[in-house]
N, C-alpha and C positions, 0 to 999 in steps of 0.2 A: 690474367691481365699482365701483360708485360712489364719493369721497371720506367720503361717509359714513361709511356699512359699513365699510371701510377702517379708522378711525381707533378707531372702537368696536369691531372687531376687534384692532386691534392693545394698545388702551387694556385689552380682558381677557386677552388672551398676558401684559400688562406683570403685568396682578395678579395670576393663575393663579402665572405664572413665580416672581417675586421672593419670594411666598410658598411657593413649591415649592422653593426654593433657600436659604431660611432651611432648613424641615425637612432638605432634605438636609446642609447642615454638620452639623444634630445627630443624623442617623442616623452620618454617616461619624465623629462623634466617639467615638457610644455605641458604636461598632464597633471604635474602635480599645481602648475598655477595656473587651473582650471583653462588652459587653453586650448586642449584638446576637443576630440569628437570622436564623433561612430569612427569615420575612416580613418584617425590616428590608432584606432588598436586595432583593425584591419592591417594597418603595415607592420604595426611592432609584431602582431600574431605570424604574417607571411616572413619577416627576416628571422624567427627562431625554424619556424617552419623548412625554411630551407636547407636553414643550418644543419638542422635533424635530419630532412630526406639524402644531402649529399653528403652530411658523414658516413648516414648507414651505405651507402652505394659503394663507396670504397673501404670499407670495414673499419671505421672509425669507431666502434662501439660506445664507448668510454663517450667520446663525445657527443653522440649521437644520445646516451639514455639521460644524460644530465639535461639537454634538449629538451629530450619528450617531457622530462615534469614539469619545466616553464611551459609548454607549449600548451599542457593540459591546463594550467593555472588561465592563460592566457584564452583559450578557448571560452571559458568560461568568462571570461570578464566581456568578449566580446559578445556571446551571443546575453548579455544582460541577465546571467543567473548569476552574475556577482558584481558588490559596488567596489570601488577603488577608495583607500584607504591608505594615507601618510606610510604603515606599516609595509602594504604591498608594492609600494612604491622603490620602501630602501630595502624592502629584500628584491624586487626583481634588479635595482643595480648592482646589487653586491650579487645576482646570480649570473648578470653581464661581466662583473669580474672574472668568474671564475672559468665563464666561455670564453673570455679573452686570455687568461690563465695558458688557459687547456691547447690554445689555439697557438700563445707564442712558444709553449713548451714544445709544441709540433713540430713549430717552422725551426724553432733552434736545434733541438735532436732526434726528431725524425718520428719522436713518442707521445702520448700525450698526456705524461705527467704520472706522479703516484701519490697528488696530494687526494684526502679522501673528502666529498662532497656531502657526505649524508647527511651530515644537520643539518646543511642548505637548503637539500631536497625534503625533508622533514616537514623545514618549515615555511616553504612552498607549498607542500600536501596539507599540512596542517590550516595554509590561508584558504581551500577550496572551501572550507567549512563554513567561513563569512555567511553573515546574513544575507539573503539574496534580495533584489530591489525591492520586491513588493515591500518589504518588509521594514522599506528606509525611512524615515521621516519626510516628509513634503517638502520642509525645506532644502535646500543644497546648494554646494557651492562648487560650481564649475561639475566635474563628474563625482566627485564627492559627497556624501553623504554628511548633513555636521553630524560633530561628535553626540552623540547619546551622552543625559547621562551615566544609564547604566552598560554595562557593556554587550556589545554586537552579538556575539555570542558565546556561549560558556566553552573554554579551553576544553582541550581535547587530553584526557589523560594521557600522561606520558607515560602509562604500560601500555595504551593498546597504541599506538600512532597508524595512519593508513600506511597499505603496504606500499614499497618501493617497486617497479617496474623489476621483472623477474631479473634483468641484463646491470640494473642499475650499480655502480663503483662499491664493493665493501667496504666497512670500517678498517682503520689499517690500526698493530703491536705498538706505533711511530708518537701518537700524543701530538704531532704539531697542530697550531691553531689555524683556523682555514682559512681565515683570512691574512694572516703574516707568510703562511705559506702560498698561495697567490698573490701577496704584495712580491715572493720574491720571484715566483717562476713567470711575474709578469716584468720583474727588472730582468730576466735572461732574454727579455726579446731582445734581439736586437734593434740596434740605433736606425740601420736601416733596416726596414724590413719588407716585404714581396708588397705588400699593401702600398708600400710610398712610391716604388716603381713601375706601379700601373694604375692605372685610367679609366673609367669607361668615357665613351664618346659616343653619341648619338650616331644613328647610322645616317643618317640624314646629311651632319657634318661630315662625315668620309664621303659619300658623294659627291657630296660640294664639292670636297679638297680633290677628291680622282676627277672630275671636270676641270678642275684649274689644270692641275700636271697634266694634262690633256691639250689644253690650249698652249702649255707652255712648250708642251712636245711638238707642236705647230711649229709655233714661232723659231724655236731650234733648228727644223727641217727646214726653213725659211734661210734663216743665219748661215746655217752650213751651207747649203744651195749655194745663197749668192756669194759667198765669202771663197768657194772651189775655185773661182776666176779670176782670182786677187793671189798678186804677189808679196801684199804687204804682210811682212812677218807676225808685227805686231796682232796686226787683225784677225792673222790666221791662229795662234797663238790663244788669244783671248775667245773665237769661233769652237776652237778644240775644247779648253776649257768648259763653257757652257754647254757642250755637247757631253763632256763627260758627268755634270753635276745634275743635268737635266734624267743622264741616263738614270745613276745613282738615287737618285730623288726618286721617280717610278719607281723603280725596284721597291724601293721602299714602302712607297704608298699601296703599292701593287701588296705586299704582303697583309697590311692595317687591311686589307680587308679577302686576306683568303680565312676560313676555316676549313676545321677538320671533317672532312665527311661523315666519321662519326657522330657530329651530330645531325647526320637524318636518318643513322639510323639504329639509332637509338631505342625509336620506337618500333621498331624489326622485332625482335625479342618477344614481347607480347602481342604483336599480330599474330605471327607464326605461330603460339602459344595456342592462342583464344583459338584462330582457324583448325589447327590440328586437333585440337577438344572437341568443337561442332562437328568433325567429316570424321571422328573416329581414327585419327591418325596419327602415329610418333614419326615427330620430325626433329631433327637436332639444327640448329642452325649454326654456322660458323662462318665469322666475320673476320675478313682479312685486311689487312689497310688501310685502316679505322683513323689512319695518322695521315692519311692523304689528303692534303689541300685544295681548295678548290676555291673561288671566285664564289662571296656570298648569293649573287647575281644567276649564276650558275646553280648552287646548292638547292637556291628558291624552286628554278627552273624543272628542276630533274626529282625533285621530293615526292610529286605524283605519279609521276611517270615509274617511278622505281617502286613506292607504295603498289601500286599493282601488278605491278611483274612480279613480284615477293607473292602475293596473293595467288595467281596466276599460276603459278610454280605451285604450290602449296596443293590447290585446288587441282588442278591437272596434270602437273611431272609427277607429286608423289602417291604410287600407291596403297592400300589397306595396308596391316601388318599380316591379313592372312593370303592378301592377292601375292603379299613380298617374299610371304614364306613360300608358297607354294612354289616362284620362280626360284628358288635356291637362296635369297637375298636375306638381310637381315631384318628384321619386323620393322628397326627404326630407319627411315629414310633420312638422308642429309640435303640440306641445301646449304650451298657454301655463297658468302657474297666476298667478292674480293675486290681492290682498288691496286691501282699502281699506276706512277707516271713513266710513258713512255710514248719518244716524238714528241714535246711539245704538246701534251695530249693527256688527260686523262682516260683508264682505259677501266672499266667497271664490267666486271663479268658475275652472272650469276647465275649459279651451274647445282642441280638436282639431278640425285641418281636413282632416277624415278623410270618411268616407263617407256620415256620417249615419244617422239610422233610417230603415230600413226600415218604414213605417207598413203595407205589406199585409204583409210576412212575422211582424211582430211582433201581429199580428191572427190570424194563422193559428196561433203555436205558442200563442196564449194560446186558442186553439178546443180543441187539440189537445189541450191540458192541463186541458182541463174549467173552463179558468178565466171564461170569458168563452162568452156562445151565440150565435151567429150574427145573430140578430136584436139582440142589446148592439152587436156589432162594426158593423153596417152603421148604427146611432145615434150611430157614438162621433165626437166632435170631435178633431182631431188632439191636442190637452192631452191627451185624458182616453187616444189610447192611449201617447204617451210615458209617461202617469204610472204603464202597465200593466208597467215595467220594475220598478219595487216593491214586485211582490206576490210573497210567497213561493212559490218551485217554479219561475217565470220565470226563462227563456233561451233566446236567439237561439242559440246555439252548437247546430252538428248534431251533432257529438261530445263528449268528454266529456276533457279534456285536465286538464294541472296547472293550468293554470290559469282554466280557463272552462268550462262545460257543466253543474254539478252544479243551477244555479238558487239555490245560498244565496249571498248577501252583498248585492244593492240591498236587500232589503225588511231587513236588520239598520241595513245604512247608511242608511236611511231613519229607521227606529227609532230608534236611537243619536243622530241631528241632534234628532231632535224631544225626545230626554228631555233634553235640555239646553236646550230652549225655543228651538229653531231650525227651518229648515222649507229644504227644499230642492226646487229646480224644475228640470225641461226643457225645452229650444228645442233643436229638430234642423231643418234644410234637409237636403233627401235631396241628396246630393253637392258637400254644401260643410262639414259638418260637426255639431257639438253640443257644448251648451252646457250647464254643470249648474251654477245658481246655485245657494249655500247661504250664508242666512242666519242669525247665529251672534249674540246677545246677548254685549257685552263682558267682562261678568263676572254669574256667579251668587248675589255674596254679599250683595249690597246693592242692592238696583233700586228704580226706580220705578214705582206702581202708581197705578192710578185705584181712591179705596174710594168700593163701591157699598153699597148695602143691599137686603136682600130676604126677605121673609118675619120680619120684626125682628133680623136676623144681619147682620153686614161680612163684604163679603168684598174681596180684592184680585186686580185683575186686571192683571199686570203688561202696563206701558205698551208696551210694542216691541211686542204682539197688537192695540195700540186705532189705530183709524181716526180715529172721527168721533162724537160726541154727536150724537142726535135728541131732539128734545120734542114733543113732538105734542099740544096739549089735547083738547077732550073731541067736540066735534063731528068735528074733523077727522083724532081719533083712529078714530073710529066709519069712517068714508069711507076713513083711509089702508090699513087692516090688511085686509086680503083671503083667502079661503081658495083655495090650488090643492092637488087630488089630497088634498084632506083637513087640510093645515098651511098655518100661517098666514104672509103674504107682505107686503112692505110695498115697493109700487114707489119706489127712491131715485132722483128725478132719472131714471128712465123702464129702471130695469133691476129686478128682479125679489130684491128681499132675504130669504130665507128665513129664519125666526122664533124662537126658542125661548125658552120663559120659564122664567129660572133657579128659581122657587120650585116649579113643577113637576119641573125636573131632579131639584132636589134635595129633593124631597116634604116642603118646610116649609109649615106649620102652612099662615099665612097666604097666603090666594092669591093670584095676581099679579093685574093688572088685566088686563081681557080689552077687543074691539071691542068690546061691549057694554056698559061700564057708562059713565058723564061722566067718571071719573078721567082724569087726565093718565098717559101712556106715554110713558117713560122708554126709549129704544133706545138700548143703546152696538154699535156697530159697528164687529164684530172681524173680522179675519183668521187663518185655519187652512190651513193648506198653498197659502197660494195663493187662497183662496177667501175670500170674505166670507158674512158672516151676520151678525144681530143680536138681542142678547141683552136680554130686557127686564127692565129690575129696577124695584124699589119706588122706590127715588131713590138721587140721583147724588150723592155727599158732596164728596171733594175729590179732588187727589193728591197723594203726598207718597212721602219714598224709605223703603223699610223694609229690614228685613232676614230675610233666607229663613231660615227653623228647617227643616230635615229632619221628613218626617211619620215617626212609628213604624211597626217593621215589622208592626205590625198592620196600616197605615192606610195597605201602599203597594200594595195592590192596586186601591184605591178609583183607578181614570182620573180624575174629575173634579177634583184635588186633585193641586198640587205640591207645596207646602207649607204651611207657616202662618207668624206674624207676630206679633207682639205689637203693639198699639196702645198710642196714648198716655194713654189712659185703665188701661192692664193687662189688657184683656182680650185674647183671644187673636182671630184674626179667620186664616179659611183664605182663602190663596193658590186661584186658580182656575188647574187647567190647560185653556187656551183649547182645544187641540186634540183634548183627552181629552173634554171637555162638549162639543165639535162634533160629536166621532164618538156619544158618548151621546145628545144629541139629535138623530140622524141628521141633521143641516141638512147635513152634506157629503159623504153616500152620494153613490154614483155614479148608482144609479137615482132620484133625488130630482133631482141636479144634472142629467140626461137630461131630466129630465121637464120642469125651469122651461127649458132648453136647448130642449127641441125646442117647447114653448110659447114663446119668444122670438123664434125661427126661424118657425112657425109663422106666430103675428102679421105678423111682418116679409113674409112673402110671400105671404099670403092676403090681410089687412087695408092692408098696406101704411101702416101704423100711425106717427103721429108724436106726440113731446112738442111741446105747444104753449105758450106763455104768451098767456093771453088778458088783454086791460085796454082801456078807455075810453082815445079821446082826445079830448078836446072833447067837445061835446052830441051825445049819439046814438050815438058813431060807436064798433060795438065793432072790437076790431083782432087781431090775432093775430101771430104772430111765432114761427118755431121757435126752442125753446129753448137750441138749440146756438149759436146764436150773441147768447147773452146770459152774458157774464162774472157781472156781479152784479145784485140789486135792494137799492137804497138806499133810504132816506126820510131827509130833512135836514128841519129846522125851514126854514121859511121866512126867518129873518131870519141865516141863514148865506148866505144867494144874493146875490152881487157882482158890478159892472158892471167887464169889461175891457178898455173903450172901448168899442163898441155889442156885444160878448158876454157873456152871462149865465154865470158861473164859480163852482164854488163847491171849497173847501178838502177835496180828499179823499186819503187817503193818504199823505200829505208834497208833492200833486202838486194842480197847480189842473186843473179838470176843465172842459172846458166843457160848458156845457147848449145841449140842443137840443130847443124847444117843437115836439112834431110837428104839434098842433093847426095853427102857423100853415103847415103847408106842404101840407098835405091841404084839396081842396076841399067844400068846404061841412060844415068840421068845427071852428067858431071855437072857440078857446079860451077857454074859462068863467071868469068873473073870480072867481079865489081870494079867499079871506079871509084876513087877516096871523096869523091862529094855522091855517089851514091845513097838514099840512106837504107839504114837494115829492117826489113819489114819481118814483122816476127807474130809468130801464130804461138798466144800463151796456153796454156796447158796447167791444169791445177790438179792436186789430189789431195785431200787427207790435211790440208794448211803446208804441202810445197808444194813449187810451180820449177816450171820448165820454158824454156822459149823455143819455137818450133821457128828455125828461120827459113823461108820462101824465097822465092826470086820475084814474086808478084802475088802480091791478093787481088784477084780479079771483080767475084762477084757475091752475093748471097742470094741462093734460089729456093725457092719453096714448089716442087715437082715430084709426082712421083719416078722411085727408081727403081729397076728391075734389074740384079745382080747377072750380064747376058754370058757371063764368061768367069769361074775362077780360076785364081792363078797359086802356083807354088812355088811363085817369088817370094824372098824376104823383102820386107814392108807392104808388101800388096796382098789387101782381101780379096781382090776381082775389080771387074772391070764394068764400067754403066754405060749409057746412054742419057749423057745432061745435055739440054739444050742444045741436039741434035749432034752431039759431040761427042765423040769415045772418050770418057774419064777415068784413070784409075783412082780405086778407093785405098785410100792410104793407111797402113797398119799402124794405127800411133802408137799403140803400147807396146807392139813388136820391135818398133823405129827405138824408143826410148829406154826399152830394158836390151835392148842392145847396147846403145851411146852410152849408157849408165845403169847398171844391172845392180847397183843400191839404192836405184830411186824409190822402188817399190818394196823393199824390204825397210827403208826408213819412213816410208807411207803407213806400214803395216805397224809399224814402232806407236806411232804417233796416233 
């Protein structure tokens, strides 16, 4: 356990405890003026009780055995094998001293103390001997027994006393008295101390309060809005203001209710225990990021879904210790669960170096089960049969046991990830293990979204689904958008993006634009399980953070549709569910994803198909260059291009770049004397974390075609010669062009 964890454990034992030990003085008081009941020594029983489970957890020993003897006395008084007595009374407060003792001695120096307890504990053991109820007199007062008047029962000689808890504090060489010595280690607490600096609060009241800062994040959106179109200082001034205190505030409130994911998983430890005991298995488990925060809301959400992935894992990643030995592995299997924030996102992985899937057996029960035909199985890419583990009715299991074989619970845990706007994936190697990434949005209540329009309606599409903005105007809209198998496809950077246009989904008025008409096409480009697709709307407005309203239960059968939002203007604008309108616009069926799959596949092995960047260098000369190895395309004004000493340099990124005229290093391809409003079109080039600027006389096009090298040449910079687009292309030697211009580019590439 890290110093961390540690110290934020022991910092909630201090505040749990000290406020569990204030209630108890005031049960044990109302108890002694017969006020009490059964359920008053029910609660004093559970506040020692705790006290003792969460010191032992963090090695509090010391604290934890003086615990257990109240907690024994206390046991017994509650289940009514003993009466309560004026004596029991002031020794259990004088044994609340000595926990509170112990407790400020902790928070002061880190220890808990060397006063010694034993006579205390003594004479706690000594009171378990009381006479027990039958045995009380009929009458009584309050839980009290009156006084006999001979006595309760005969003392306990002091040679033999009952024994102490094997763990319990020694006598100490020291002589102080145990009570002046707790009167003093209870003056070392401090004036303030952790117990006055925190609170509990009903979770009920934090709902409330994140509903308010909710509305109030409205009203702000509101404020700012209409205050943009004002010149008046003042207004704008006091607008800023409330935008900054409203932000501040959320933050705030945003944290009163994240916790640590360790506690769900908490109870991990003994699952994995109890399951590796029944199936005959060593399993270690290791827990990484136990400190990672999440949205209480969130924590609820994913409790089950993770409880059986943990099982799951257990049950089917790891195998025997003699299956493990036989492959070379070591008997005991590991399952690691890990957390970490990354993107706006919490990202939870958990990974067993177990057997793996089985990619032909898990092809086979899904034949079996009518889920899949023969002809799907022998198309399917290894993703697409991992992802065959979350479909309803699916399982690997031959039998049918307590805990595996029935086929429910991926395709819930699947379910479950996504209605909380998270999405979860598989990586298996057959005999080295699997891997179940799931990603999880931080919190539900407040996000951030991109507002689109379409058909004359807002909608929000929350940001952790959004990739990338496309724009495309009207010519190049016409040539991008393509149809395969009937739908429409828009190749990104030379991969295959399937289409759907939201004012179709949602059958508004107004229709989107199509390849057909001059309008500009607007594509945001989302992801849905894993998959991309691009969704084209009327225009793209801004982002900004809103806050999720619940749709009614009329409105929650509607997939397309997580919630809705109020705008800054008051009108109301619906939240889009990214992965409910992917499955509605089938863009990420399985036989769709098959289809642009084995057409990718296809290309690639019949055509032998490349992206190209075509462009002018010098007079004539066209060039070509695969696109993979072009980082960016720039254009700079000409009068940003600097001498740095005989190199042409210009200011890019925080970093001086240098240019590289290919005209002058290609034969009989002079460079064209520019004009000073020209600007410099430049072909970037990266290696290793440095870059280079490849300057052109023109970037013409990007083509994705196959090429057939018809001619090489033993020019320097020239690989040979194509055929693109009906056109003789030379193919450009870039690393030959660049360790010529600078013959340390790549000897400081190799550095680095």
């Amino acid at each position: 356990m890290n110093d961390h964890l540690q110290q934020q454990l022991i910092k909630d034992l201090l505040i749990e405890s000290f406020e569990g030990l204030d209630n108890f003085d005031r049960e044990m008081l109302a108890l002694e003026k017969g006020e009490g009941n059964a359920e008053t020594l029910n609660n004093v029983f559970r506040i020692i009780h705790t006290i003792k489970g969460s010191s032992g957890c963090i090695g509090l020993n010391k604290i934890e055995s003086v615990a257990h003897v109240g907690e024994s006395l206390l046991s017994l008084l509650r289940d009514g094998k003993l009466t309560f007595n004026p004596e029991m009374i002031s020794a259990l407060l004088e044994y609340s001293d000595a926990l509170k003792a112990m407790l400020g001695c902790l928070e002061q120096t880190g220890h808990q103390g060397d006063v010694d307890y034993s006579a205390l504990l003594q004479k706690l053991q000594s009171l378990q001997t009381a006479r027990p109820v039958e045995a009380a007199p009929a009458a009584t007062y309050g839980l009290f027994a009156e006084e006999p008047e001979a006595p309760l029962a005969p003392e306990p000689a002091p040679e033999s006393p009952k024994p102490l808890p094997a763990n319990a504090p020694a006598m100490v060489p020291a002589g102080v008295p145990e009570k002046a010595a707790a009167e003093k280690e209870i003056a070392a607490r401090p004036v303030t101390s952790v117990s006055d600096t925190a609170i509990r609060v009903d979770v009920g009241q934090l709902d409330k309060l994140m509903n308010l800062v909710g509305e109030l994040v409205l009203a702000r959106n509101q404020i700012v809005q209409f205050t943009a179109q004002s010149q008046e200082a003042t207004l704008l001034n006091a607008a800023q203001r409330i935008n900054t205190i409203t932000t501040e505030l959320q933050e705030n409130v945003m944290k009163t209710r994240m916790q640590p994911i360790g506690n769900v998983w908490a109870k991990f430890p003994r699952i994995v225990h109890d399951m590796a005991l029944d199936l005959g298995k060593q399993v270690e488990l290791v827990m990484e990021g136990k400190e990672t925060d999440l949205d209480r809301t969130i924590i609820e959400a994913i409790k089950d879904p993770l409880t059986h992935l943990i099982r799951n894992a257990v049950d089917h990643g790891i195998e025997t210790p003699a299956i493990r030995q036989a492959a070379g592995k070591p008997e005991k299997g590991t399952l690691t669960l890990r957390a970490f924030h990354e993107g706006g996102q919490v990202n939870i992985e958990i990974l067993d170096n177990g057997r793996g899937i089985n990619i032909a057996k898990v092809k086979e029960k899904a034949m079996q089960r009518a889920l899949i035909t023969p002809d799907q199985a022998a198309a399917m890419s290894d993703r697409e049969v991992f992802n065959l583990i979350f479909l309803p009715g699916f399982s690997t299991a031959d039998i049918v046991t307590n805990v595996s074989g029935r086929g429910v619970g991926m395709d819930v845990v699947k379910t479950n990830i996504e209605k909380i706007g998270g999405s979860v994936d598989v990586l298996s190697e057959a005999g080295q293990g699997t891997t179940l990434k799931i990603k999880i949005p931080l919190t539900l209540a407040i996000i951030p979204a991109l507002i689109v329009t379409s058909g004359g309606e807002r909608f929000a599409i929350p940001q952790v689904s959004l990739l990338e903005l496309v724009r495309m105007e009207a010519e190049q809209a016409r040539k991008g958008i393509e149809m395969l198998y009937g739908a429409p496809i828009y190749r990104l950077r030379g991969q295959l993006l399937p289409l759907a246009y939201l004012n179709r989904e949602l059958k508004l008025d107004a229709p989107a634009v199509s390849s057909t008409n001059d309008a500009v096409v607007n594509i945001v480009v989302l992801q849905a399980d894993g998959r991309q697709f691009g969704m084209v709307v009327d225009e793209i407005n801004d982002t900004e953070e809103i806050v999720v309203k619940p749709l009614g239960k009329q409105l929650k059968g509607i997939t397309c549709f997580a919630g809705a939002t109020i705008m800054g203007d008051g009108k109301v604008a619906l939240i889009l569910d990214v992965m409910g309108l992917a499955q509605h616009a089938n863009v990420i069926a399985e036989v769709r994803d098959r289809a642009v799959s084995a057409k990718n596949k296809a290309a690639e092995k019949v055509d032998e198909r490349q992206t190209l960047l075509l462009f002018n260098a010098g007079q004539n000369a066209r060039m070509a260059i695969p696109l993979s190895m072009v980082a960016r395309l720039e254009e700079f004004p000409r009068s940003q291009v600097e001498w740095s000493g005989k190199q042409e340099v210009v200011q890019y990124r925080g970093q001086i770049l240098p240019l590289i005229q290919i005209a002058n290093y290609l034969p009989n391809a002079a460079a064209t004397a520019p004009t000073p409003t020209d600007p410099v079109q430049v072909v970037v080039y990266s290696e290793a974390g440095r870059s280079v600027g490849l300057v052109v006389s023109k970037i013409n096009d990007i083509v994705h075609e196959a090429v057939t090298v018809k001619r090489s040449h033993n020019r320097d910079g020239i690989l040979g010669s194509a055929v693109v687009q009906d056109k003789v292309t030379d193919l450009l030697d870039v690393i030959g062009i660049i360790r010529t211009a600078d013959p340390s580019f790549y000897e400081e590439t190799r550095k680095i």
